[in-house]
C-alpha positions in Angstrom: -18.5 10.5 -12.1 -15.0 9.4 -13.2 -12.4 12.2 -13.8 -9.8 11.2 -16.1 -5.8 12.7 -15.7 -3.1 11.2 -17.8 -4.6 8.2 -18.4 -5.8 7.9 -15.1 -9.6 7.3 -14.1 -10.6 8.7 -10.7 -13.7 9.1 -8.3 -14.6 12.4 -7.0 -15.7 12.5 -3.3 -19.1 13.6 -3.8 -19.4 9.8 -5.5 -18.4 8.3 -2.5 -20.7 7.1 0.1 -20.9 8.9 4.0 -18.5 5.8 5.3 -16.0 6.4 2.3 -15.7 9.7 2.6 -15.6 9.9 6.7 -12.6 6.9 6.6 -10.4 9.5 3.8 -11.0 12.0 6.5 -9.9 10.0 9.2 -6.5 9.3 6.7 -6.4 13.1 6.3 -6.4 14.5 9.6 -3.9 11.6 10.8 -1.7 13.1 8.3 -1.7 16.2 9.7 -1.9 14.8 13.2 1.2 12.9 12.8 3.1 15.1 10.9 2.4 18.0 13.9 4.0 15.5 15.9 7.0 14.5 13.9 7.7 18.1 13.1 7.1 19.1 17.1 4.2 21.3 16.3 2.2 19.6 19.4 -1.8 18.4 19.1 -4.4 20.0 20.5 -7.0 17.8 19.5 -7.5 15.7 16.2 -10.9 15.4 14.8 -13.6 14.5 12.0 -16.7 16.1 12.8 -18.0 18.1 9.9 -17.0 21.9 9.9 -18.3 23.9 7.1 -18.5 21.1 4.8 -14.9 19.7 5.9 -13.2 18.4 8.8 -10.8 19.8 11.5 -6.9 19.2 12.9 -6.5 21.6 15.9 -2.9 21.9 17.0 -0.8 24.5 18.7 -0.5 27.9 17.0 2.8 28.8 14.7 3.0 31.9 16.9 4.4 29.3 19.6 7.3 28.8 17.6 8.9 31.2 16.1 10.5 31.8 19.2 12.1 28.5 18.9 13.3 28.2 15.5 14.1 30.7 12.5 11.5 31.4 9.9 12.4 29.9 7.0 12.3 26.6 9.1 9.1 27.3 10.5 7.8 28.0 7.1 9.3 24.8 5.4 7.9 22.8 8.0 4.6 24.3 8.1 4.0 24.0 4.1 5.0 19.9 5.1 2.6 20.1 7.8 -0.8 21.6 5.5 -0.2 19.0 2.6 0.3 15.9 4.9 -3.4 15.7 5.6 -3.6 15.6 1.2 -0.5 13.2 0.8 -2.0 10.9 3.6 -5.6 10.7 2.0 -4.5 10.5 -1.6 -1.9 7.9 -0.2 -5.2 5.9 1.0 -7.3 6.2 -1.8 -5.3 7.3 -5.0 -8.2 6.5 -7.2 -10.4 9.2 -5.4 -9.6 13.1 -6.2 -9.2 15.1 -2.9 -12.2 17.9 -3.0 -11.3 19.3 -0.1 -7.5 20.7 1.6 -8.1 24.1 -0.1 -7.4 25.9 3.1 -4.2 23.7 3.1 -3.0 24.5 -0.4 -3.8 28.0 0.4 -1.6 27.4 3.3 1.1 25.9 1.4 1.2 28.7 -0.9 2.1 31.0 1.5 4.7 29.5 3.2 6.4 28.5 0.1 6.2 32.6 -1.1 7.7 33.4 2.2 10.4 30.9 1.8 11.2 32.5 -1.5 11.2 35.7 -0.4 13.4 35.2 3.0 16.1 33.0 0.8 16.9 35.4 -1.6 17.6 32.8 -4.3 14.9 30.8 -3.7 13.0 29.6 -6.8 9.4 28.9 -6.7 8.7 25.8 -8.3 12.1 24.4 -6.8 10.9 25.1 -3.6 7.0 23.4 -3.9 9.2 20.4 -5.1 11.2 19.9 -2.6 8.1 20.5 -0.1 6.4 17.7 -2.0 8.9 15.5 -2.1 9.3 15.7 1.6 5.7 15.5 2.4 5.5 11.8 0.7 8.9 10.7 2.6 7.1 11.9 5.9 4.0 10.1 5.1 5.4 7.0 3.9 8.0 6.7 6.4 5.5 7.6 9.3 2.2 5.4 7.6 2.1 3.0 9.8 1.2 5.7 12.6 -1.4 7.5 10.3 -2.9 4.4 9.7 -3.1 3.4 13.1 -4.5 6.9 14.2 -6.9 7.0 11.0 -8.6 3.4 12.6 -8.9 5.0 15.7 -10.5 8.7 15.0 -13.0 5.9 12.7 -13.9 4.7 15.7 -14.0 7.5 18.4 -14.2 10.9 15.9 -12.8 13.6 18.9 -9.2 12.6 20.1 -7.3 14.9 22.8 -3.4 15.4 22.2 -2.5 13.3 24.4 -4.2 10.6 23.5 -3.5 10.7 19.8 0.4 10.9 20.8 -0.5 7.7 22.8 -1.6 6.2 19.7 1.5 7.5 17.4 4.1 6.2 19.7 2.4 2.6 20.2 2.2 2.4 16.2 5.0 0.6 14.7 8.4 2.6 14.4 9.3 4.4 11.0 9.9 1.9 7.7 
């Protein structure tokens, strides 16, 4: 079934085949993988084995932060964090809409009230800008890396921290 947006014809996941949709997986949870990393979240482990219908990025908890940096930074960077995996798999297939990241919008949403509500003058829909914005210079300054841990989660599905940060270093340097 094609979904039309501006013009714009696109797939919807459910007409994808297994393969298809396991490799925008593998896109999506590098993004998050690799934007943990670049935003010094730490990875626990990076994954795509189904999980209620979806797949899974485990990383180290937010509470393990805030001791280390204020929250509005902690929020800014977490709303980066929950749309990379959607920026990174849209960025891989931009012909197919994402079904799933609902949890991550949800996510998103959140941090970008708090951020509102701890600046004072914050203004919503300045704010989810800027987040966007910021998400896509992450991912396509980092998509070499997220392409090189994508291939790899394709062909071994559980990855430990370590060795995912093994993979994002060896990847080729920022653009």
């Amino acid at each position: 079934m094609d979904t039309s947006s501006e013009g714009n014809k696109f797939l919807l996941r459910t007409d994808l085949t297994d393969a298809e949709n396991r490799e925008i997986a593998a896109y999506h949870e590098a993004g998050h993988a690799v934007s943990a990393w670049i935003l010094e979240f730490g990875i626990g482990e990076v994954a795509i084995r189904r999980k209620g219908g979806g797949h899974t990025c485990i990383g180290t908890t937010l509470d393990e932060l805030r001791s280390r940096i204020e929250e509005l930074q902690l929020q800014r960077r977490s709303a980066i964090h929950s749309l990379a995996g959607i920026c990174a798999e849209k960025q891989f297939r931009p012909d197919v809409l994402p079904d799933g990241g609902i949890d991550d919008l949800a996510r998103v949403n959140r941090a970008i009230d708090k951020i509102v509500r701890l600046s004072d003058v914050g203004d919503y829909d300045e704010t989810r800008t800027e987040i966007q914005e910021a998400t896509r210079q992450l991912v396509n300054q980092h998509w070499a890396r997220i392409s090189a841990l994508a291939g790899e989660l394709l062909v071994t599905p559980i990855l430990a921290g370590p060795d995912a940060v093994r993979i994002i270093k060896s990847a080729d340097a920022p653009m």
